[in-house]
C-alpha positions in Angstrom: 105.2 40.8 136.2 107.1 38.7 138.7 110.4 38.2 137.4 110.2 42.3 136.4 110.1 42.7 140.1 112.8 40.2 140.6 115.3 42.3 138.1 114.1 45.5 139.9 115.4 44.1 143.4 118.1 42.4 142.0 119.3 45.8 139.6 119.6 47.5 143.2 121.7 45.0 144.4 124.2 44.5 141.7 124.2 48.5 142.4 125.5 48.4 145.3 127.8 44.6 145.2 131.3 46.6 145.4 130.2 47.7 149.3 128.8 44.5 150.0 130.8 41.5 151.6 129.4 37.8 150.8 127.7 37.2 153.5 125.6 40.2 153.3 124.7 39.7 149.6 123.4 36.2 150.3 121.3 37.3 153.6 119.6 39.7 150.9 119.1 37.9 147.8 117.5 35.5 150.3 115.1 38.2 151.6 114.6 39.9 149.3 114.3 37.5 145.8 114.8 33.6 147.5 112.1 33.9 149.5 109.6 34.9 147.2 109.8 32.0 145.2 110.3 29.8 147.9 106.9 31.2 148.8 104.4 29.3 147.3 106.8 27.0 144.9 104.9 23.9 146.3 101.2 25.2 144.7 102.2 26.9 141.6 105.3 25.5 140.0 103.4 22.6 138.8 101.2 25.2 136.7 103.8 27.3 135.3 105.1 27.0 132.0 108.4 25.4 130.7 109.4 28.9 130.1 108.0 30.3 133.1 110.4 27.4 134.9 113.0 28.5 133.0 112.5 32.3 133.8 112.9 31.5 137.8 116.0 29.3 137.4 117.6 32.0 135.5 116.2 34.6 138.3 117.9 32.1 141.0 121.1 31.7 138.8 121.6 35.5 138.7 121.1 35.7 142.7 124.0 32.9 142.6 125.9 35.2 140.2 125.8 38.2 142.7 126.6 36.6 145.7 129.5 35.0 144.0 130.2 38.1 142.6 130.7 36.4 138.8 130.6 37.8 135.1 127.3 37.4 133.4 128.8 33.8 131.1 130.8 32.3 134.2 130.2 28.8 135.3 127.4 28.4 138.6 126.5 25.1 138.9 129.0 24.9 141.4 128.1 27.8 143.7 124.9 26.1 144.4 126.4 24.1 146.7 128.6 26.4 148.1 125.3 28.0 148.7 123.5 25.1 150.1 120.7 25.9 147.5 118.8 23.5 145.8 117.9 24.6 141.8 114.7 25.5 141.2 113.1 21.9 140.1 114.6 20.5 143.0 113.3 23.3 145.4 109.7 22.2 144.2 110.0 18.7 144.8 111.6 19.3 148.3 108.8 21.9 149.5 105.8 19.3 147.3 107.1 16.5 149.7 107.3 18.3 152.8 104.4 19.1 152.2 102.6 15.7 151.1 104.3 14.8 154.6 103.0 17.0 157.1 99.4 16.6 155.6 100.2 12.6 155.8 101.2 12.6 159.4 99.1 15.3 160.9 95.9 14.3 158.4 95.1 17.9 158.1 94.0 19.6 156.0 91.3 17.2 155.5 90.5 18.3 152.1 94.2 17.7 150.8 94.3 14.4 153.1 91.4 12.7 151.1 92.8 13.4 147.9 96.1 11.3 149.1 94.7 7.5 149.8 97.5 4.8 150.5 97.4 1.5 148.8 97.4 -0.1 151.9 94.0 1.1 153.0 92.5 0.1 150.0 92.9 -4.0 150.8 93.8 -6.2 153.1 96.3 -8.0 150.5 100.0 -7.6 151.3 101.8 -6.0 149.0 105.5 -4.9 148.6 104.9 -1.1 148.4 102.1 -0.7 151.0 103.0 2.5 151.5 102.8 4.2 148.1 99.7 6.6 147.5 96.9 5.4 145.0 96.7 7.3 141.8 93.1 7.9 140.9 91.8 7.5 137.9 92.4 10.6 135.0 91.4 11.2 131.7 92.9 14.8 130.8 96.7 15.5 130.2 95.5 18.3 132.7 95.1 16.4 135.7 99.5 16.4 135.7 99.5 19.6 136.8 96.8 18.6 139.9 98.0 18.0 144.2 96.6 14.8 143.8 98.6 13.8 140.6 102.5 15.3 142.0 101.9 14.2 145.6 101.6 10.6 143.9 103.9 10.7 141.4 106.8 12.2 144.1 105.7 10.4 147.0 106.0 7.2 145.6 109.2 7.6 144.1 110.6 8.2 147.1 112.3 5.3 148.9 110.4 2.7 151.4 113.1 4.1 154.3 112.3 7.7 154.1 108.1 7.1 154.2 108.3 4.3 157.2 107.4 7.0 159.7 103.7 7.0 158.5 102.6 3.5 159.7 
């Protein structure tokens, strides 16, 4: 239902592409497509399926064809950063960490900050990576698609420099 009203916005667009000029096409594939995935990419992406993932990048690559103004089979993954556009996988983790971050340094909201415990405020031993989040315990393949599980998983990948501001 989603990506039908993608193609509906974006089938107006390509309509009209001739009396457009670059910048206008991207200000409204932004507004008009970008944003709605942007929208809640953080809180459903993890649930979608591998197809359903699929479906948005292709969504996302079109936009890129439009703006561009390139053939259906032409090359794109270069017009991404032309854009300054992360792809659709990437746009998840980026908005996920924010995310995890703001609820980390602001501990609010409380019932997504108690999901998220630190190692470090689990002992008193010094460790190297006192800063990575605990992973609780899980039984169900499941649980990978929970907050609790991606906030781990991506927080703790990232480097020690970039999480130093929550001490």
């Amino acid at each position: 239902y989603v990506s039908k009203q993608f193609y509906a916005s974006l089938s107006l667009l390509f309509a009209s592409k001739d009396i457009l000029n670059i910048n206008l096409r991207k200000e409204l594939c932004q507004s008009l497509v970008i944003s709605k995935i942007f929208y809640g990419i953080a809180v459903y992406y993890p649930c979608l399926t591998y197809i359903d993932k699929k479906m948005l990048q292709i969504i996302q690559n079109t936009c890129s064809r439009f703006i561009n103004n390139l053939r259906k089979y032409d090359h794109i993954s270069h017009t991404f950063a032309d854009l300054r556009w992360l792809q659709i996988g990437n746009l998840f983790k980026y908005s996920f960490l924010n995310l995890v971050y703001s609820i980390l340094e602001t501990l609010a909201p409380s019932y997504l900050r108690n999901k998220l415990i630190l190692r470090s405020s689990t002992h008193n031993v010094h460790i190297r990576k006192k800063l990575c989040l605990t992973m609780p315990v899980h039984q169900t393949a499941l649980f990978s698609r929970s907050f609790t599980y991606n906030a781990v998983k991506l927080f703790s990948a990232l480097p020690e420099s970039m999480k130093h501001n929550l001490t």
